[in-house]
N, C-alpha and C positions, 0 to 999 in steps of 0.2 A: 504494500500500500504506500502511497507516496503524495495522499492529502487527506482532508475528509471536509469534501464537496459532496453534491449529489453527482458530479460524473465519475466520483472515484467508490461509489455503491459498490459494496461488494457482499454476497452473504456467504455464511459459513453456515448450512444445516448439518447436524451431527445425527444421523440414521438413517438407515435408506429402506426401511419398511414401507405398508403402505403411506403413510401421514409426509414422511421426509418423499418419498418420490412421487406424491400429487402436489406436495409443493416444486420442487425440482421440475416436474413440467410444466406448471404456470409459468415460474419461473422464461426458464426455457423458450416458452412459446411467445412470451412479451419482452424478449431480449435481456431482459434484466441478470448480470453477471452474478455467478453463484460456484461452490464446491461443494459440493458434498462429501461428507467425511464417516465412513463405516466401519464399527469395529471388527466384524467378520473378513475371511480372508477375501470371500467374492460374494456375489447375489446366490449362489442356488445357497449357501450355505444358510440366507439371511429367510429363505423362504419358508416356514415350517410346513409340517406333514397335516396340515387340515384345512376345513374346508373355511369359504368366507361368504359372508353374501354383503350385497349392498341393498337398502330399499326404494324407494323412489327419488328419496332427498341426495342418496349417496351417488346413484346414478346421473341424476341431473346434474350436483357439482362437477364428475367428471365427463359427464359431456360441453359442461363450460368451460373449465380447465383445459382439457385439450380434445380437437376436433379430431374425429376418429379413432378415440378411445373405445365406443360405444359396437362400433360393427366388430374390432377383433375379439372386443368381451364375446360378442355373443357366440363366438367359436368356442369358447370354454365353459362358459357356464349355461346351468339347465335348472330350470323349474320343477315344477309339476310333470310324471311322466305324460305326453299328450295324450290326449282324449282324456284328462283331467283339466278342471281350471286353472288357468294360470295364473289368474291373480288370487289364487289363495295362498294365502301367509303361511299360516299352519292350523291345522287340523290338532286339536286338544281328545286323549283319552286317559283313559286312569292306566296306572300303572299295575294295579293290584289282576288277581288271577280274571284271566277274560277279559281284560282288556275294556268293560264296558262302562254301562249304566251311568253317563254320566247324565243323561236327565233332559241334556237342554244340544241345541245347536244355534250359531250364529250366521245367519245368512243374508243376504241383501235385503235395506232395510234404510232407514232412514238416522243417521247420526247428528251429532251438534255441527257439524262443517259439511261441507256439498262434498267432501273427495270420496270418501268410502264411505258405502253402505252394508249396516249390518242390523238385523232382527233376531230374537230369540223363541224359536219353538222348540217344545218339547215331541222330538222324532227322532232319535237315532242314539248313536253312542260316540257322536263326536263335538268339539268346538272349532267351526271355522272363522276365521277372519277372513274376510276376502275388501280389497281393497280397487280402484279402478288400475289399477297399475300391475304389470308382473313382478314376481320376487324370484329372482335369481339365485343360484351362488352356482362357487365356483372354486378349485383349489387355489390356495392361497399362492402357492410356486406360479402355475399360471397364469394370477394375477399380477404380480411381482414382474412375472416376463415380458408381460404387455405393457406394462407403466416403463421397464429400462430400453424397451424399445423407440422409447422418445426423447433417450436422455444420450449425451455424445457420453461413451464411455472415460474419455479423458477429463470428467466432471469429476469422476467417481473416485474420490484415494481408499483402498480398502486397508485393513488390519491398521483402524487407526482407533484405537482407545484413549478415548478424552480421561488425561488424569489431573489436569488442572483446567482452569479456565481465570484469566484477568482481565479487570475491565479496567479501560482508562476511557479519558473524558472524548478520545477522538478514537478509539478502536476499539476491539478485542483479541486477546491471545490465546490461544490454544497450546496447550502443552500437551506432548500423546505419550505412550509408556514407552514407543519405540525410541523419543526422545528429539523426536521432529517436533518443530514450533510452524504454527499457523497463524497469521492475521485475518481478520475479517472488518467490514464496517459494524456488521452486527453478526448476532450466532441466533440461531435456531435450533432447540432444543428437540428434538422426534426419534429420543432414541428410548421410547415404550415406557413402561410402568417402574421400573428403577432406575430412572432418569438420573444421573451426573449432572446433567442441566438445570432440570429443576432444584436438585441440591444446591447448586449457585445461586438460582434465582431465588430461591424462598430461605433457604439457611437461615439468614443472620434476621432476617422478621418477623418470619412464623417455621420457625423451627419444627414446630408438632404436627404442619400440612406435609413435612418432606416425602415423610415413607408411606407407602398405599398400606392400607388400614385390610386386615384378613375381614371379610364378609360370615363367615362362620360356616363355609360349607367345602366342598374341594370335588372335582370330577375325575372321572377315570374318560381316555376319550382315544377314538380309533378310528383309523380309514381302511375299508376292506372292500372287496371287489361285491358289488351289486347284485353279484348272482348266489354268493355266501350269504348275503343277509336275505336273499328272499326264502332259502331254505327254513329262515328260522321265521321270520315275519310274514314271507308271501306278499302279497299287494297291496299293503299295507307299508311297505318301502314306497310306495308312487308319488306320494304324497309327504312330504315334510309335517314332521311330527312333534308334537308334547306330550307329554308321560306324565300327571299329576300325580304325585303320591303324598302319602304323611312322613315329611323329613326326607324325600327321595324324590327323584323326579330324572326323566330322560327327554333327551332330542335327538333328533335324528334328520335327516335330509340328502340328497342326491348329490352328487360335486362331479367333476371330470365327462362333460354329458352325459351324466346316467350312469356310465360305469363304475364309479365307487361310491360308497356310503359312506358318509360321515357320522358319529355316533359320539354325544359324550352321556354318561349316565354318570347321576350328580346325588351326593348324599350331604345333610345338615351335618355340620361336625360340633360336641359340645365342649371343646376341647381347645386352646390355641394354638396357634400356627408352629411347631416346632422349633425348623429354621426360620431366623431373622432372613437372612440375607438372599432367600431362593425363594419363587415362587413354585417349584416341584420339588417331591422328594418322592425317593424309590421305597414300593414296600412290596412285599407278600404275596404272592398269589392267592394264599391261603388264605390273608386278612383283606384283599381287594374283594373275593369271591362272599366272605364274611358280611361285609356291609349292605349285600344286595340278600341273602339269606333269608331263612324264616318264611312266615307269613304274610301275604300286604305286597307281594311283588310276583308277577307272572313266570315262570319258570322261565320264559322265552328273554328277556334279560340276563338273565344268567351263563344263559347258552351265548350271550352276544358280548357280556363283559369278558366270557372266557377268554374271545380272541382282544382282548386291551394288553398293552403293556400295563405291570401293575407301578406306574406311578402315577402318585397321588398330585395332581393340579390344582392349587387354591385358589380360590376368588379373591381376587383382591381387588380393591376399588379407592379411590383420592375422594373421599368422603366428605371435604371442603378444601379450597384453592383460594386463597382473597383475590390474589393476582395471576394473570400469567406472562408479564413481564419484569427487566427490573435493569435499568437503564436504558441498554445494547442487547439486553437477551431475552429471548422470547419464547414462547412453551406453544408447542402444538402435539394436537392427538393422545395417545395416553400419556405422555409426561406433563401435560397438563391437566387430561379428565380421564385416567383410567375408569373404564368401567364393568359392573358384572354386564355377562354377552346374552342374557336371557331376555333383550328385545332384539337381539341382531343388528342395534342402532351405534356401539360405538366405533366403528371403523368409519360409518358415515358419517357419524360426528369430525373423524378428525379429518374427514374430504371435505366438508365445509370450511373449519380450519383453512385447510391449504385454499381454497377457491377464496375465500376473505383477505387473508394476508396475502395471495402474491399477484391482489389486483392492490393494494394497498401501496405493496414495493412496489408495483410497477408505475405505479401515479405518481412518489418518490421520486425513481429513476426519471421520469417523464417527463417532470418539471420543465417548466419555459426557463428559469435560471438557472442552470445547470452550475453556474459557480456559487451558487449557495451552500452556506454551511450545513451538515446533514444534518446535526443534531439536532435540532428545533423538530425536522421533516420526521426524524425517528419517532420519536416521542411522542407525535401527534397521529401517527400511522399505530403506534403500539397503544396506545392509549385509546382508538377507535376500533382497533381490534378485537382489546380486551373487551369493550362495554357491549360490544355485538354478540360475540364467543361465548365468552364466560355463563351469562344465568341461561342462556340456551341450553349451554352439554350440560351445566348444572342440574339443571333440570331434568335431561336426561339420565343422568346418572342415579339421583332417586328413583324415578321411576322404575328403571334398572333393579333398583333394589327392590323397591315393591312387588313388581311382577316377580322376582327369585322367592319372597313371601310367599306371591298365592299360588304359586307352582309346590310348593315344598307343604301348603296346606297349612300356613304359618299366621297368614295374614289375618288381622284382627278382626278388618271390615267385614272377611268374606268367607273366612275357617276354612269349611270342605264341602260347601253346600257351591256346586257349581252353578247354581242359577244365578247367584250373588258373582261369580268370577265372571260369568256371561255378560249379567250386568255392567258390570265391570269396565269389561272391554269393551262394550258396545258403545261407551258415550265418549268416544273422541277419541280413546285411549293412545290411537297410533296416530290419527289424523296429523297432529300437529309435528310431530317429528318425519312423516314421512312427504305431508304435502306443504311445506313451506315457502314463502318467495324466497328466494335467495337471490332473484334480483334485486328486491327490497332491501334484501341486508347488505349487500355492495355498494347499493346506493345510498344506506346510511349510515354506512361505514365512511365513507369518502365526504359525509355532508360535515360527519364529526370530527373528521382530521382535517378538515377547512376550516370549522370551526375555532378548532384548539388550535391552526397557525394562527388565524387571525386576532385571538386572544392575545 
């Protein structure tokens, strides 16, 4: 770096998950100069072995973020198997033996907003959401491959572990373990749920936001070939699934077009998180097999966690954030709002993230006075950021939590009487997370960082 103008912009995002490489292509796409910095040695390493979906919100950020995103997803990812609806979400049954009696179904109907419709009869032994929109997913590797297809590979530094981070009044420094130093105008923090970043950014003010807070429950979760699981399920794989039980609960859904099954099956834990410092730890087959046991759980579970690895995955979620800036550094996706995954909402959370901030830098970069000093322009782009961002995924993150409540049969409102879960869902519940403007919010993101120059 050798000023700090707006034409000497330059960002530093640290991860290259999904969050760091929906920003990296905004980026990208609006010229605005950037590195990406990853601790893995390359991308397949960065991709895990599961599946991912986006909803309507998530979709549309990254059809705005970058054009042509939309046609290669739909070569990877799959719905509903056809000649099912495609815009059902998921289908709700009990966990317990037969699979049944839950009382009630949700189907097209009239909600609090005009985007999805849903009503509650009592006919069947399932709960659908169905929305006007399709839900997707898709493996997570093959997401990951489509987003670095848009990225010059000479962006990307791998095997780079942030072990410090300094902020002065005109940069930032990065120190990495291999002992290379980095400048940037600002850093972007998008490196997941035990964010190094956010430890900077929140450390020294709110100390007790740093570390994600254990949820009380932890999954076992697995990817196997579609035609393994129909042995045990049958046609009841076609469809993306919830499993409500007491303290127990599964999901299920299709990834890779159809040919593999995604599965995580999820237990209440009354217990705390063991290790500090991990969000997995390895146990038992005996005691993985243990927790699904007994009575209250359909044989056919059992048959499906057999093929799990037996590590224990916890939930863990940033249960308040005041900030997600703090100078020059900035928090997106889970290092700002990790969440539990029991609405499918937070990876779209943190593609809004990316679609808000890197219209933000690029109106920055864009400036008529290009010799202007950044720092005013930072501050007022991270400051309109935050007040967009922040009680948005806030919000979704409770949520998040509630729904892992009435799945688990926890929930106070609604115990285990599914007509009250029905209810539940019916008034709005997804609406607003999955049909939002997010034009609106670009354009009063951008009203608020003119605002605060003009202050």
């Amino acid at each position: 770096m050798t000023g700090d103008t707006i034409r000497d912009l330059h960002v530093a995002i640290v991860g290259a998950g999904i969050g760091g490489l929906a920003l990296a292509m905004g980026l990208q796409r609006k010229g605005v100069p950037y590195t990406i910095y990853e601790a893995a040695p390359e991308y397949s390493v960065v991709g895990k072995s599961a599946g991912i979906g986006f909803g309507p919100n998530g979709d549309l950020a990254l059809d705005m973020i970058q054009e042509g995103f939309r046609a290669e997803y739909d070569k990877v990812c799959v719905g509903n198997k056809p000649g099912h609806p495609q815009d059902i979400y998921y289908e709700g049954m009990l966990l317990k033996e037969g699979l049944a009696n839950l009382g009630a179904v949700i189907r097209p109907g009239v909600t609090q907003t005009t985007s999805a419709e849903v009503s509650v009869t009592p006919i069947r032994d399932t709960v659908i959401y169905k929305g006007s929109t399709d839900f997707d997913q898709a493996h997570r590797n093959d997401v990951l491959q489509i987003m670095t297809s848009f990225i010059p590979i000479e962006k990307v530094h791998f095997s780079k572990c942030v072990k410090e981070i300094e902020q002065y009044p005109d940069k930032v420094i990065l120190r990495f373990a291999d002992g290379d130093v980095a400048e940037a105008s600002i850093l972007v923090g998008a490196d997941g749920i035990k964010s190094m970043v956010r430890k900077h950014a929140l450390g020294k003010l709110y100390p007790s936001q740093v570390e994600p807070v254990y949820a009380g429950s932890y999954c076992y979760r697995g990817v196997i070939p579609t035609s393994e699981a129909k042995e045990i399920f049958g046609d009841l794989t076609d469809v993306a699934k919830m499993y409500l039980g007491d303290k127990r609960c599964c999901v299920t859904y299709l990834i890779s077009k159809g040919d593999e099954f995604n599965f995580l099956l999820c237990a209440v834990d009354d217990k705390p998180w063991e290790f500090k410092n991990v969000v997995s730890q390895k146990t038992t087959h005996e005691a993985m097999m243990a927790d699904f046991g007994g009575p209250g759980v359909d044989e056919r579970f059992r048959r499906l966690l057999s093929k799990a690895v037996p590590v224990k995955w916890g939930f863990f979620h940033h249960r308040y954030t005041s900030t997600y800036y703090h100078d020059r550094v900035v928090l997106l996706g889970d290092s700002a709002h990790a969440s539990l995954p029991f609405q499918a909402a937070g990876s779209g959370q943190g593609l809004e993230d990316s679609l808000i901030l890197s219209n933000l830098l690029a109106k920055v970069f864009n400036s008529p006075d290009q010799g202007a000093a950044l720092g005013p322009y930072i501050r007022a782009a991270f400051s309109a950021y935050d007040s967009i961002r922040r009680p948005r995924a806030q919000r979704q993150l409770e949520r998040a939590h509630e729904m892992s409540l009435m799945l688990y049969f926890q929930y106070s409102e609604t115990g285990k009487e599914m007509e009250k879960i029905a209810s539940k869902l019916q008034k709005g519940w997804f609406d607003w997370i999955w049909f939002h403007d997010l034009n609106g919010d670009i354009e009063s993101a951008f009203w608020k960082m003119d605002e605060a120059l003009n202050v």
